[in-house]
Residue, then its C-alpha position, 0 to 999 in steps of 0.5 A: x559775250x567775249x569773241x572769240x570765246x577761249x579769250x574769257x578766261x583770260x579777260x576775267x582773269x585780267x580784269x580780276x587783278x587790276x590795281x588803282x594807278x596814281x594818276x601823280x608823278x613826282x617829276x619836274x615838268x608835266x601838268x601841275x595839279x591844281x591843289x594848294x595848301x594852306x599854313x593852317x592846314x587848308x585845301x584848295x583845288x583851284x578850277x581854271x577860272x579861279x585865281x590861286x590863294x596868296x599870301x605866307x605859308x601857301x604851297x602849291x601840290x609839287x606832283x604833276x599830272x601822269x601824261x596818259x592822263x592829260x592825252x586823255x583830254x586831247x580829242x576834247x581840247x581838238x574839238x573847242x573844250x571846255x567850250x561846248x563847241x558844234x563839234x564837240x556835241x556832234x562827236x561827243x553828244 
C-alpha cells in the first residue's frame, strides 16, 4: 500500500515508463570494464584475481563503468569487500 495514497498514481505511472540504462560511458577516465576481445572474435571478462589475455590482436573494451554504478559499491568497499569481513556480514548478512 503507497503512503500517502494520492501518490500512486503517480508511482505506477513512473514505474510503468522506466527505461534500461547503460551502465558504459564513452569517457576517458572511469572504472575500465574488464572485457576484452580477441583477433578471432573471442570474449574475455576478466575477474580481479584473473591476469589479461596477451598477446597480437588483444583489446581491452575502451567504455568505462557509468560513476552511479561504482559508488553503488562504496558501503561494501568501507566495510573489507570482497573479503567477507565482521562488518560486512554484520551490516550486510
Amino acid at each position: 500500500k503507497i503512503h500517502p495514497q494520492e501518490m500512486e498514481k503517480r508511482y505506477f505511472d513512473w514505474v510503468d515508463n522506466l527505461h534500461d540504462w547503460c551502465i558504459s560511458r564513452q569517457l576517458w577516465w572511469g572504472h575500465r570494464i574488464p572485457v576484452w576481445y580477441g583477433p578471432n572474435g573471442e570474449v574475455v571478462c576478466v575477474g580481479p584475481d584473473d591476469e589479461a589475455p596477451t598477446g597480437e590482436g588483444w583489446t581491452q573494451d575502451s567504455d568505462v563503468l557509468d560513476t552511479w554504478f561504482s559508488s553503488g559499491l562504496w558501503p561494501f568497499s568501507t566495510l573489507g569487500w570482497p573479503e567477507r569481513t565482521d562488518s560486512l556480514a554484520k551490516f550486510y548478512p
